[in-house]
C-alpha positions as CSV (number, residue, x, y, z in Angstrom):
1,X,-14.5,15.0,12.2
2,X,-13.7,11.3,12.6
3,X,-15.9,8.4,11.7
4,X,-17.2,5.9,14.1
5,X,-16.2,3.3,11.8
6,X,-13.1,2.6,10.6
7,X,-12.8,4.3,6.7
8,X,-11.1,2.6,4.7
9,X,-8.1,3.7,2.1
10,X,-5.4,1.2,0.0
11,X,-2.4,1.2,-0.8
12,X,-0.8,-0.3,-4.0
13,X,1.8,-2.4,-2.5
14,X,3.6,-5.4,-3.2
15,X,5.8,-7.6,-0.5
16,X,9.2,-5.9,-1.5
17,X,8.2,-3.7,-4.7
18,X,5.5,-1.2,-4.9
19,X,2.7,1.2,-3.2
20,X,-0.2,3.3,-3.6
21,X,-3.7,4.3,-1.8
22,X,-7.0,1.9,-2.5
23,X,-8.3,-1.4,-4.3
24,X,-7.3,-2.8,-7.7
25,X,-7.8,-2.7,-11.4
26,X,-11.1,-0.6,-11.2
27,X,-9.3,2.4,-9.4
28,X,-8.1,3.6,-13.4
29,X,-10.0,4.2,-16.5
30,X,-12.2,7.0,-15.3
31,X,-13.5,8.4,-18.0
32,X,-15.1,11.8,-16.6
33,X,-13.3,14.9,-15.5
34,X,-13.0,15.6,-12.0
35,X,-16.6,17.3,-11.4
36,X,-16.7,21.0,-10.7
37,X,-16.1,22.1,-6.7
38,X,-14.5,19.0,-6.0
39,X,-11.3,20.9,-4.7
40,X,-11.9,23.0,-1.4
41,X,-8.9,25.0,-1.5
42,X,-9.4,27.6,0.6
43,X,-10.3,25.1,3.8
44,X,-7.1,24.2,4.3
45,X,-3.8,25.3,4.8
46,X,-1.0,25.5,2.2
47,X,1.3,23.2,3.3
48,X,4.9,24.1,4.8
49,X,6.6,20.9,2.9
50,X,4.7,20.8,-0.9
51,X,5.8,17.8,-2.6
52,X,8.0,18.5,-5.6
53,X,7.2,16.0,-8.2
54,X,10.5,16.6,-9.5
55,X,12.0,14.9,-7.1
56,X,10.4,11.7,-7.1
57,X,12.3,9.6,-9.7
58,X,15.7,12.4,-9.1
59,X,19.3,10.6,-8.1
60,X,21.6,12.1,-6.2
61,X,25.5,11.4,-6.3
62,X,25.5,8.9,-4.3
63,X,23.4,7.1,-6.7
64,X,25.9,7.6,-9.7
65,X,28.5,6.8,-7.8
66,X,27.2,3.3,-6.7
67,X,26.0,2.6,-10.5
68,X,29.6,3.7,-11.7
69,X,31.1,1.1,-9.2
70,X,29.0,-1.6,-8.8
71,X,27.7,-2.0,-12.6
72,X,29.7,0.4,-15.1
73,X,32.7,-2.1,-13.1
74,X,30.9,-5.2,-13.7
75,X,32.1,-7.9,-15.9
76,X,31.4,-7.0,-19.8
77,X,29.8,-10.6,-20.2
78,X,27.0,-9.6,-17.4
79,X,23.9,-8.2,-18.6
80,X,23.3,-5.1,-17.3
81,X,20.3,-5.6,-16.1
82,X,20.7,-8.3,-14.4
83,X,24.0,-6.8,-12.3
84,X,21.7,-3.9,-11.3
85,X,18.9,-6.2,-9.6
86,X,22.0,-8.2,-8.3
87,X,23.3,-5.4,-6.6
88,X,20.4,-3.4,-5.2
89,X,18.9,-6.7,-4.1
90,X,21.8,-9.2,-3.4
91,X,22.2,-9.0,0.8
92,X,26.0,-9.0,0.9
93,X,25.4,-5.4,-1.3
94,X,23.2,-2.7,-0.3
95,X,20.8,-4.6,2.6
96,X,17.9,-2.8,1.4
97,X,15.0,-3.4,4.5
98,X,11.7,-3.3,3.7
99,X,9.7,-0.8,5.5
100,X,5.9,0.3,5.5
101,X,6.4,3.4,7.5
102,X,6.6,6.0,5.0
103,X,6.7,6.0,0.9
104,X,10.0,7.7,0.0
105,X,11.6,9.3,-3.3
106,X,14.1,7.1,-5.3
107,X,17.2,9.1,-3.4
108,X,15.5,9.1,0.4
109,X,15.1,5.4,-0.3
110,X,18.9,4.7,-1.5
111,X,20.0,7.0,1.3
112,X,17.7,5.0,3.8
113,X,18.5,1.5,2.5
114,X,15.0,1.0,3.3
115,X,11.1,1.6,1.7
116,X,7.9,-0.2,1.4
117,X,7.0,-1.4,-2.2
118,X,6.3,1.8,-4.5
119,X,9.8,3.2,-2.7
120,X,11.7,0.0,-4.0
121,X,10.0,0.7,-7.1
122,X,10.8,4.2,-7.7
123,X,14.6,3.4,-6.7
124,X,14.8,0.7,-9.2
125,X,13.3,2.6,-12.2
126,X,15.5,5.4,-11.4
127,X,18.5,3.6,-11.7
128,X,17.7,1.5,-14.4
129,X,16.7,4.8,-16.2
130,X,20.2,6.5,-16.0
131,X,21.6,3.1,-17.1
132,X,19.8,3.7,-20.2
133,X,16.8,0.5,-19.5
134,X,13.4,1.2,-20.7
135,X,11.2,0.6,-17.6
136,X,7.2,-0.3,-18.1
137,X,5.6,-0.3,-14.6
138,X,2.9,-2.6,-14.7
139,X,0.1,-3.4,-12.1
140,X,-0.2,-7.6,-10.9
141,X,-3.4,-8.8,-9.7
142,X,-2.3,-11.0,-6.7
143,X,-5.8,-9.6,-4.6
144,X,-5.8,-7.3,-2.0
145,X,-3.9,-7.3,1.4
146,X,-5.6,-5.0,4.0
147,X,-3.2,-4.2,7.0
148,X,-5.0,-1.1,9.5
149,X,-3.7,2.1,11.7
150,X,-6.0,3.1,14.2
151,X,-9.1,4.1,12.4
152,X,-8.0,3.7,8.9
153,X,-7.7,0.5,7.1
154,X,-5.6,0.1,4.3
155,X,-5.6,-2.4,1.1
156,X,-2.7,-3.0,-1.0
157,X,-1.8,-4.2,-4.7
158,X,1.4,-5.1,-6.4
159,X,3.1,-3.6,-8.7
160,X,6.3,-4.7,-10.6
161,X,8.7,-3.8,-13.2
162,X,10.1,-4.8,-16.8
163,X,13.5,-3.9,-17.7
164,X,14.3,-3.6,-21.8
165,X,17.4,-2.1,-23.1
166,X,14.8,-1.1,-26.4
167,X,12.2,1.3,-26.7
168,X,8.7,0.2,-25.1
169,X,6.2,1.4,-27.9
170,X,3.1,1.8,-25.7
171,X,-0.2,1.1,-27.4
172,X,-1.9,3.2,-24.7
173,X,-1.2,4.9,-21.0
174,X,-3.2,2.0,-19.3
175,X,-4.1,0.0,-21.9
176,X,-1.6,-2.6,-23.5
177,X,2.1,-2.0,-24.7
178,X,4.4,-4.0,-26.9
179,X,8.4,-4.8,-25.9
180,X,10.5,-4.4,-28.9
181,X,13.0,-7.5,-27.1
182,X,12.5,-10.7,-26.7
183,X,14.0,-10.8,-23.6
184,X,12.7,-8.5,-21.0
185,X,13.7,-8.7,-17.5
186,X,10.6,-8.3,-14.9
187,X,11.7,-7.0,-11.5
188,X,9.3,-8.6,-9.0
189,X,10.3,-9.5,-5.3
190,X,7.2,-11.6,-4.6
191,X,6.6,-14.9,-5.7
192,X,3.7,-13.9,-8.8
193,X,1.2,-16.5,-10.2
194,X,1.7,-17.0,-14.1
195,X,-2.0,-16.1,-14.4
196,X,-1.4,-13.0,-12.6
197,X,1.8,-11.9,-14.7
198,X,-0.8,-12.8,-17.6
199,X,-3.0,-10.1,-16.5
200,X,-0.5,-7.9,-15.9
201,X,-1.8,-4.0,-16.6
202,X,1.0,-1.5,-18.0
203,X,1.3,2.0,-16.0
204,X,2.1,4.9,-17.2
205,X,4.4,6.9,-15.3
206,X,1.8,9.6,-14.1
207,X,-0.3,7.1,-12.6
208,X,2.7,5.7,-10.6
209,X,3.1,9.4,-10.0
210,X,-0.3,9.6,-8.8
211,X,0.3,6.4,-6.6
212,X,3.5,8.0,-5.1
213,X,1.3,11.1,-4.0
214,X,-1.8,8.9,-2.7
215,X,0.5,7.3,-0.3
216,X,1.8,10.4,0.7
217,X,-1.5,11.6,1.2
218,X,-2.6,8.5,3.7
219,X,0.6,8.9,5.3
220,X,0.1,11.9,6.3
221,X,-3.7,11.7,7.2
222,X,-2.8,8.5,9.5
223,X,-0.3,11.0,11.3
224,X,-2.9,13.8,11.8
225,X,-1.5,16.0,9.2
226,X,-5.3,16.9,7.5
227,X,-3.9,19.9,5.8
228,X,-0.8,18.2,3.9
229,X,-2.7,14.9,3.4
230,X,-5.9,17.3,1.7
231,X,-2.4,19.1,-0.5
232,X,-1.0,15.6,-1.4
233,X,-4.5,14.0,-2.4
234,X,-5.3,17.0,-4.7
235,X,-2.1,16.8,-6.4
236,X,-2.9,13.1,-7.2
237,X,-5.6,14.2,-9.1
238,X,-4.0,16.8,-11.0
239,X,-1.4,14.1,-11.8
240,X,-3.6,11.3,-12.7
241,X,-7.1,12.2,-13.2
242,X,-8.2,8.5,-13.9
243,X,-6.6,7.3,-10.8
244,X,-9.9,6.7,-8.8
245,X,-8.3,5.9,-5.7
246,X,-6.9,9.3,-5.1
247,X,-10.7,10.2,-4.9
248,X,-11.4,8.0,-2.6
249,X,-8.6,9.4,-0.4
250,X,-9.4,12.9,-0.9
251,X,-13.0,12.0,0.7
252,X,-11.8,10.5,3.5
253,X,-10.0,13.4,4.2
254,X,-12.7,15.2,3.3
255,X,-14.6,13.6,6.1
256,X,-11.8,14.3,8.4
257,X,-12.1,17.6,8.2
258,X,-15.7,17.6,8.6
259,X,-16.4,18.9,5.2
260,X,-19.3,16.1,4.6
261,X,-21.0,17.4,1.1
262,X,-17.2,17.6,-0.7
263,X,-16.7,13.5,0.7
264,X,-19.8,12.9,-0.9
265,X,-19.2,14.6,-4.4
266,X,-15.5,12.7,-4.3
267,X,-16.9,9.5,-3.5
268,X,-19.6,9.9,-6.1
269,X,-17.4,11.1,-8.6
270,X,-15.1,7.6,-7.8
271,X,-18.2,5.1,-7.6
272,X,-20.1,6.3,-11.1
273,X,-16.9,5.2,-12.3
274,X,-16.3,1.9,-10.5
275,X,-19.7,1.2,-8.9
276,X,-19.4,-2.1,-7.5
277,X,-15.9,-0.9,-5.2
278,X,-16.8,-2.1,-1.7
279,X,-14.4,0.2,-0.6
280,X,-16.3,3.5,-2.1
281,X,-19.3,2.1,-1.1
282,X,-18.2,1.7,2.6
283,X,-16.8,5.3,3.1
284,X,-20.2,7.0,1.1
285,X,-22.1,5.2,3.1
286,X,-20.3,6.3,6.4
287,X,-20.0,9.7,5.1
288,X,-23.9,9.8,4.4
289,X,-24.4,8.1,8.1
290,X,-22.4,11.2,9.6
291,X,-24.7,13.6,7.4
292,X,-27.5,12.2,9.5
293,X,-29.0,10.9,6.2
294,X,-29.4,7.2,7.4
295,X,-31.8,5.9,4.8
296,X,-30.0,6.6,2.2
297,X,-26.5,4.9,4.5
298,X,-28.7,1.2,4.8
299,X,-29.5,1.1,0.9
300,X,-25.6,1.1,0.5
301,X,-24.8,-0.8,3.5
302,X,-27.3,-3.3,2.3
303,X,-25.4,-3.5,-1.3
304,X,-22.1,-4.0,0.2
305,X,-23.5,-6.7,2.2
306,X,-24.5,-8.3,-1.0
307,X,-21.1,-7.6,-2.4
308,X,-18.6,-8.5,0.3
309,X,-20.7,-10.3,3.4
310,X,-17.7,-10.6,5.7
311,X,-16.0,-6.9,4.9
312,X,-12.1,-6.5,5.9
313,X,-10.9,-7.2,9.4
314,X,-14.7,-8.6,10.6
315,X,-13.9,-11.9,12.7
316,X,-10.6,-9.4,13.6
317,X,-13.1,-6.8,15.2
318,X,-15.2,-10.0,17.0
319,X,-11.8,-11.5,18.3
320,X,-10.9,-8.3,19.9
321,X,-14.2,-8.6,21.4
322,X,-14.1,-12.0,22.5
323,X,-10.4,-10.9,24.0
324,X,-11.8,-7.8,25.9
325,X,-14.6,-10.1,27.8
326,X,-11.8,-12.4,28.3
327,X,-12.8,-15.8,26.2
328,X,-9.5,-16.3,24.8
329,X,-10.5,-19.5,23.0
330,X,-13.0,-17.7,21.0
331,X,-10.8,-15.1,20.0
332,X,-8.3,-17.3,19.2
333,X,-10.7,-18.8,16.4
334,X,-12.2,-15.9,15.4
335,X,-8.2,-14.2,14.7
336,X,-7.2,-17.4,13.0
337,X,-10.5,-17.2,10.2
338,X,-9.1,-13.8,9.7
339,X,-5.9,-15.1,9.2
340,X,-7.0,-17.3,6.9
341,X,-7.6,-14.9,4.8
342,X,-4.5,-12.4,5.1
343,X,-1.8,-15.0,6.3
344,X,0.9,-12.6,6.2
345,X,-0.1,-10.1,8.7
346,X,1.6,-10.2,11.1
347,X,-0.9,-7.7,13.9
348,X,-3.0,-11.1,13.6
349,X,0.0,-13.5,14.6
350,X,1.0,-11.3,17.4
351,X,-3.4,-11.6,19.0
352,X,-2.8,-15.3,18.2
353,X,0.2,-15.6,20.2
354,X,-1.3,-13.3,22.8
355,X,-4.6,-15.6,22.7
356,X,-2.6,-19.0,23.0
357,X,-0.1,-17.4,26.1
358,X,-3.6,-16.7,28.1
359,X,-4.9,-20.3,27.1
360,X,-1.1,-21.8,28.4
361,X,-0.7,-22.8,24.9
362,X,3.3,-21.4,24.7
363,X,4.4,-23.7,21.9
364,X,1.7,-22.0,19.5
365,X,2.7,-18.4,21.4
366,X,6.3,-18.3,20.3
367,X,5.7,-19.8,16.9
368,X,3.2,-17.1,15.9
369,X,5.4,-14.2,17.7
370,X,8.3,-15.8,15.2
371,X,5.7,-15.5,12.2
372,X,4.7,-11.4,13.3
373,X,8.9,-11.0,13.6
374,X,9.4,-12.5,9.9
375,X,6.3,-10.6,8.6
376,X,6.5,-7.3,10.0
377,X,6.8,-4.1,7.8
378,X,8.7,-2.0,9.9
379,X,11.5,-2.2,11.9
380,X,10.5,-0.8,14.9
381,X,7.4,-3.7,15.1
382,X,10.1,-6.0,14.0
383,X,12.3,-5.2,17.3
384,X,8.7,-4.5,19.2
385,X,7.7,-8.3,18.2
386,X,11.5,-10.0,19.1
387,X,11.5,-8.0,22.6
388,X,8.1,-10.2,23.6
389,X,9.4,-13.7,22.1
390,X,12.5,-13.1,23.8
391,X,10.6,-12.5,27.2
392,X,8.3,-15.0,26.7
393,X,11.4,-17.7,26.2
394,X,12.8,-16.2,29.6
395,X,9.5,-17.2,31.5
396,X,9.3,-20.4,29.4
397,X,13.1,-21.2,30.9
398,X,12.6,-19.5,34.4
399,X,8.8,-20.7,35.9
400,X,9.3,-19.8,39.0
């Protein structure tokens, strides 16, 4: 069963380093056990691809090999450390792409040269690992980014790394740790605010687990694969059973399937943990609508009003109106206020340019099809976004 409204998942994700399904800071720490009948095995299908956890931080050969080469080689005056980031990150070495698509393992991502952010991650810790680093994953708080695929919308985090060549004595999983050096290296590709890095929140390895398998598990529910995506979700519980997201996820997949009473006991379970999520809040509320239990629906959609007045993608959803009835110069506005407030995504710069083309505004066209080229997350929207500038340029040069 789908909703009528778009349900909403995350994804921990930074620019170039990290990934995983829902909001921030509040989505660990539960403090209850998963609550009895929350799994519904025997609905769905064993899947024909299980995820081996095994694999996820595994290297392959080809990993060694570049390690012995590129860094056992490296001059004996070069820290370590920093000859590893310089050569997984340096573009005249490995010319590592960043791409959204799909969260890989730390060998399908050096095999790929390519990953979203928990991919890059995984890589780096993995190699850093078999150099002998200590790696602390930690989670930033740089705010949410929400990027959408059809009828799922998507908010992601940032996480980042630490690099110490001495043993990280942690105080607790998700609570504080203490580096033994007084000169750790933090791996981070985007641009962090000293107040964030301030706030930073140590990981422990089975949450990043956890993360790993959340993605999976929205992956695969974004591609129609219900069954794998309910297979992936429960194994982030197992891993991580104070990861709230993973909750989260396994009631919207819950609601996929049409199984309405297990969305609601997931999405419980998530909110008496972290009752103020808008996100929770949104799908229970949807999930209760789809129940035919409307009353109870409007006393949560009237909280999350109070909480968040102007949700995720709202002047997007009134510019795509204002573009179907044709007023380009509203939509144009209403895109732009949504921009405002995610200015790297590029879906919005491509309706902007769209909306300024139909108002003969080509100047403004171009420059925001160049912004959706240099802030897609895919290759294939990359090429899909340079195919339009470059025909818009040919009808610029040729009017007639």
């Amino acid at each position: 069963m789908k909703a009528s409204t778009p349900l909403r998942l995350g994804l921990f994700a930074s620019l170039l380093l990290t990934c995983s399904l829902l909001s921030g800071c509040a989505s660990l720490g539960a403090t209850r056990p998963p609550p009895p009948g929350l799994f519904q095995d025997q609905a769905f299908h064993q899947s024909d691809k299980p995820i081996d956890t095994a694999n996820i931080f595994a290297l392959d050969d080809a990993m060694r090999r570049y390690l012995h080469d590129e860094i056992d080689n490296a001059k004996k005056t070069t820290d370590k450390r920093q000859a590893l980031f310089n050569a997984l990150y340096r573009r005249d070495q490995l010319k590592l792409e960043y791409d959204s698509v799909i969260t890989r393992t730390a060998a399908e991502t050096f095999a790929a040269r390519s990953g979203n952010c928990l991919s890059l991650a995984i890589m780096t810790a993995a190699l850093a690992r078999e150099l002998n680093f200590t790696v602390q994953f930690q989670q930033i708080d740089v705010g949410e980014v929400w990027s959408r695929s059809g009828n799922l919308y998507f908010s992601s985090n940032h996480v980042n790394l630490v690099l110490d060549r001495k043993r990280i004595d942690a105080i607790s999983s998700n609570i504080g740790y203490t580096m033994q050096s007084s000169q750790p290296l933090v791996v981070d590709f985007i641009p962090t605010p000293d107040t964030a890095r301030s706030r930073a929140l140590p990981l422990a390895e089975r949450t990043v687990v956890a993360m790993y398998l959340n993605n999976r598990a929205a992956e695969l529910l974004s591609a129609g694969h219900v069954d794998d995506a309910y297979w992936a979700a429960r194994q982030a519980i197992d891993a991580a059973p104070d990861f709230l997201n993973a909750y989260n996820t396994l009631g919207v997949i819950y609601q996929h399937h049409g199984d309405l009473a297990a969305a609601e006991l997931a999405l419980r379970h998530a909110l008496g943990e972290a009752p103020d999520n808008t996100i929770y809040l949104s799908n229970l509320a949807q999930t209760l609508e789809n129940a035919h239990r409307p009353q109870e629906a409007a006393l949560l959609r009237a909280r999350l009003r109070l909480l968040e007045p102007y949700p995720p993608f709202y002047f997007y959803n009134q510019g795509q109106e204002a573009m179907a009835r044709g007023d380009y110069s509203r939509a144009r506005t209403l895109f732009q206020r949504e921009l405002d407030r995610v200015p790297d995504y590029h879906e919005l710069h491509y309706l902007l340019a769209v909306a300024s083309y139909q108002l003969h505004d080509v100047r403004a066209a171009e420059r925001h099809l160049q912004a959706a080229i240099d802030n897609s997350t895919s290759r294939d929207t990359h090429d899909l976004y340079a195919a339009k500038r470059n025909r818009l340029r040919a009808a610029a040069a040729n009017p007639n």
